[in-house]
Each structure stands twice: as structure tokens, then as C-alpha cells.
C-alpha positions in Angstrom: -88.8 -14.3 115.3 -89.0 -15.7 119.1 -89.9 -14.2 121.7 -87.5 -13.5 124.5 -89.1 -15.3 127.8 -90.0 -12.3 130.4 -87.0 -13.8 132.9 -84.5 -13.8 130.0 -85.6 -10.0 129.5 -85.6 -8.8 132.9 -81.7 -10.5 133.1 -80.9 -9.2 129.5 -81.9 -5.4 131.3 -80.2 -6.1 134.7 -77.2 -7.1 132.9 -76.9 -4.0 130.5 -77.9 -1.9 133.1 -75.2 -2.7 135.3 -72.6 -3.3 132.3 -73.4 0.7 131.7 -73.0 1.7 135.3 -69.2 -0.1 135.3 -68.6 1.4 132.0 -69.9 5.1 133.3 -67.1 4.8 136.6 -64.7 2.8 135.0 -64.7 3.2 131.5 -64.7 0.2 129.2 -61.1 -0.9 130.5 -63.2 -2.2 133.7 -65.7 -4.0 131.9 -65.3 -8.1 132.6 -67.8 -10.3 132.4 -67.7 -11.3 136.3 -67.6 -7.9 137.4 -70.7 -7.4 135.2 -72.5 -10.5 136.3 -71.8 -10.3 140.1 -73.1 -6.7 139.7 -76.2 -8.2 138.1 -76.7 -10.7 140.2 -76.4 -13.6 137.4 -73.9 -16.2 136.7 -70.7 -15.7 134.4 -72.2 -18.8 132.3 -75.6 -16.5 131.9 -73.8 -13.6 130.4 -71.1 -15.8 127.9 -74.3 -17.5 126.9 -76.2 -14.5 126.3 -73.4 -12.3 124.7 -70.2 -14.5 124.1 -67.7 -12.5 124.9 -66.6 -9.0 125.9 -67.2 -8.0 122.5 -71.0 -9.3 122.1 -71.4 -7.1 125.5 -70.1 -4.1 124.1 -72.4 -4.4 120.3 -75.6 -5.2 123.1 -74.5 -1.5 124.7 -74.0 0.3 121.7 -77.3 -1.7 120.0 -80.4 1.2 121.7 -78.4 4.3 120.4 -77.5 2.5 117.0 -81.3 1.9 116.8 -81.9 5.5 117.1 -79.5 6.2 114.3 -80.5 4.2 112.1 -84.0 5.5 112.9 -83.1 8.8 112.0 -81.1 8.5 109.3 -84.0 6.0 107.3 -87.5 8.0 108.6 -86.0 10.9 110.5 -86.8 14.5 109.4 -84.4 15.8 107.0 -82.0 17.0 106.2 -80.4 13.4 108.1 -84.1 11.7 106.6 -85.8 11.5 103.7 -86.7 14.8 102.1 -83.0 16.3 101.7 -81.3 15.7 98.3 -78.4 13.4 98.6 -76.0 15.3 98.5 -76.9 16.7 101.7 -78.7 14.0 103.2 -74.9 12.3 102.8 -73.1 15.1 104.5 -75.4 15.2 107.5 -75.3 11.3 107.6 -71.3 11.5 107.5 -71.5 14.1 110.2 -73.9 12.4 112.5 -72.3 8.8 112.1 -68.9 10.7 113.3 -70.8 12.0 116.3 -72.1 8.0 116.9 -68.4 6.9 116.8 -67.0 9.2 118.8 -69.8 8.9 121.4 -69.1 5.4 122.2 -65.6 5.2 120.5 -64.5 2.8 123.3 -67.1 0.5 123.1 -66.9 0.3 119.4 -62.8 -0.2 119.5 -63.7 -3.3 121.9 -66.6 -4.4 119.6 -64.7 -3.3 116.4 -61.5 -5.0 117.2 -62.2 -8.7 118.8 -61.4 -10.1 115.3 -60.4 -9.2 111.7 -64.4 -8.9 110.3 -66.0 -7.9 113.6 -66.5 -4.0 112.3 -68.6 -5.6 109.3 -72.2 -6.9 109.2 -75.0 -5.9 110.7 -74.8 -1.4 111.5 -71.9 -1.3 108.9 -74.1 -3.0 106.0 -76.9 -0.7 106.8 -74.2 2.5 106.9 -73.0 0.8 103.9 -76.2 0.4 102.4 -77.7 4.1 102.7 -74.6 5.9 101.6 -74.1 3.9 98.4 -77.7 4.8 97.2 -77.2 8.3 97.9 -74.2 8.2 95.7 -76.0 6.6 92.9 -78.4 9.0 93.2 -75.7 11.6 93.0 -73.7 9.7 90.4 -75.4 7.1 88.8 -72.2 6.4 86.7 -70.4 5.8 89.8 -69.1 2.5 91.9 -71.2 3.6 94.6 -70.5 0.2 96.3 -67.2 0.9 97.0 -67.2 4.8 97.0 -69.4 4.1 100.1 -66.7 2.3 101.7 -64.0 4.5 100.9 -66.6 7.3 103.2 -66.8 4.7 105.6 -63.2 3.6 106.1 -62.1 7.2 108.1 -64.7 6.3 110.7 -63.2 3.0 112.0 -63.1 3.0 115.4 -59.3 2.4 116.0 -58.4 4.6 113.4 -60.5 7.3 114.4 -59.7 7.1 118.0 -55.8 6.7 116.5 -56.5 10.4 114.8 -58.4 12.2 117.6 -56.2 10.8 121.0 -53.0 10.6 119.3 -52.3 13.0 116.6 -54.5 15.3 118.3 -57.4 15.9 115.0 -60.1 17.2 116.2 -63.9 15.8 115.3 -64.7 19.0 113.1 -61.7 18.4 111.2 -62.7 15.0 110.1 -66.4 16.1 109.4 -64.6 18.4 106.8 -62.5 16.3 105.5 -65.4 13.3 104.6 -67.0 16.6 103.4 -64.4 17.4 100.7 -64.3 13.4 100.2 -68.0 13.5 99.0 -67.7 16.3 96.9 -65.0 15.0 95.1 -67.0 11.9 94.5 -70.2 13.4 93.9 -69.4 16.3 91.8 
């Protein structure tokens, strides 16, 4: 892997940082890409080159936290990290990837929405990944590959932000509802 050059870094940092200060008074509605440049000093050509689009701005915000998750849930203390059975190790992974969501639910609707595959790949294999082994270690005679998606599908961003800002669901009430999901898989 290459090396980012020490300029490209400090840019890459001045631009998050002040991407995160427009999104902390304004809210992700106020996010463009010249207000984000001119408040880090670079060019609008520097930060489509660096991040594409709106979109590849809003994955590069949401990218430290989703580094912590993922460091949790793969060599975290249980019962989110190894050491839990599955079973539980599932539930407190559903739990803690609704928390994610809903912590950064408008910068994963922009990310999750700027075209018809953009929710899949990278975070979503990995999600993808550890909840299908659990379930085959639950049920090996499962289809844990797509059991795992059918966990994963209630925690889209549009549909979960759908749930909780329009019908009014609150977050505890999906938690228990992927709950009852994974029992009826697992069980």
C-alpha cells in the first residue's frame, strides 16, 4: 500500500476537520464541496479529486468511527468481541451497529443513497461477513449468507431514518425487533 505524501495528509485532515465543523452547525444539508474547501483553505478540484463527490466526503467522515466498530466488534471485549457465544455476541453486534446508524444516520443516508449499490462493499461486507459466521455457528444448517442480510436490511439508512423521523419507532423498538429476528433464525 502507498503511502500518503505528509502534504496530502495534512490536506486530507484540514479538509475532514472542517467538513465536521460545517456538519456539527449545519447538519449535513450544508455540506458542499466549496463551502468545505474554502473553509479548508484548498481548491474545489483538491477535494473532488480526493473524495469524488459529496458522497466519498461523507464515507471519509463516517470512516474513524466505523474503524472503531469494526475494532470492537472483531477484537473487542465481549460480549460485542470474541469470547461471547454467538448468539449473544449477534445481539450486541445488532444492538451496537443500530447505535452506529443512528449516530451518523445523515451522513450514511448521503453516503448510502448517491447510487443504487453505494450501501454495499466495503463496512457492509465486513457487517455482512461477521454476522453470517455467527449464524453458522448458531445454525450450521442454515443460509447464513442471506439470513445475515435479511438482519442487515432493517438498518439501511433511509429506511431506518424513514422508521424513527417518520413513523415515530423509537431505536429500542428496533433493537427488539432484530432481537426476535435472530431468535427466530437461530433457535
Amino acid at each position: 500500500m502507498r503511502r500518503e505524501r505528509t502534504d496530502a495528509a495534512r490536506n486530507r485532515a484540514k479538509i475532514l476537520a472542517a467538513a465536521e465543523a460545517i456538519v456539527a452547525a449545519q447538519g449535513v444539508r450544508g455540506l458542499s464541496m466549496a463551502e468545505v474547501a474554502a473553509a479548508a483553505g484548498v481548491g474545489v478540484g483538491t477535494l473532488y479529486r480526493r473524495f469524488g463527490d459529496r458522497s466519498g466526503l461523507a464515507y471519509a467522515l463516517i470512516d474513524r468511527r466505523e474503524r472503531e466498530f469494526q475494532s470492537a466488534f472483531i477484537e473487542g471485549p465481549p460480549p460485542l468481541g470474541p469470547g461471547a457465544d454467538p448468539a449473544a455476541r449477534a445481539r450486541a453486534f445488532l444492538d451496537a451497529l443500530t447505535d452506529r446508524t443512528v449516530g451518523q444516520l445523515d451522513l450514511l443516508l448521503m453516503a448510502e443513497t448517491a447510487g443504487p449499490f453505494a450501501r454495499f462493499g466495503g463496512a457492509y461486507d465486513a457487517y455482512h461477513g461477521h454476522l453470517s459466521m455467527l449464524i453458522a455457528q448458531l445454525r450450521p444448517d442454515a443460509d447464513a449468507y442471506c439470513l445475515a442480510d435479511a438482519l442487515l436490511a432493517p438498518l439501511a439508512a433511509p429506511l431506518l431514518a424513514h422508521r424513527i423521523r417518520e413513523c415515530g419507532v423509537e431505536v429500542e423498538r428496533v433493537k427488539l425487533a432484530l432481537a426476535a429476528l435472530l431468535d427466530g433464525m437461530t433457535t
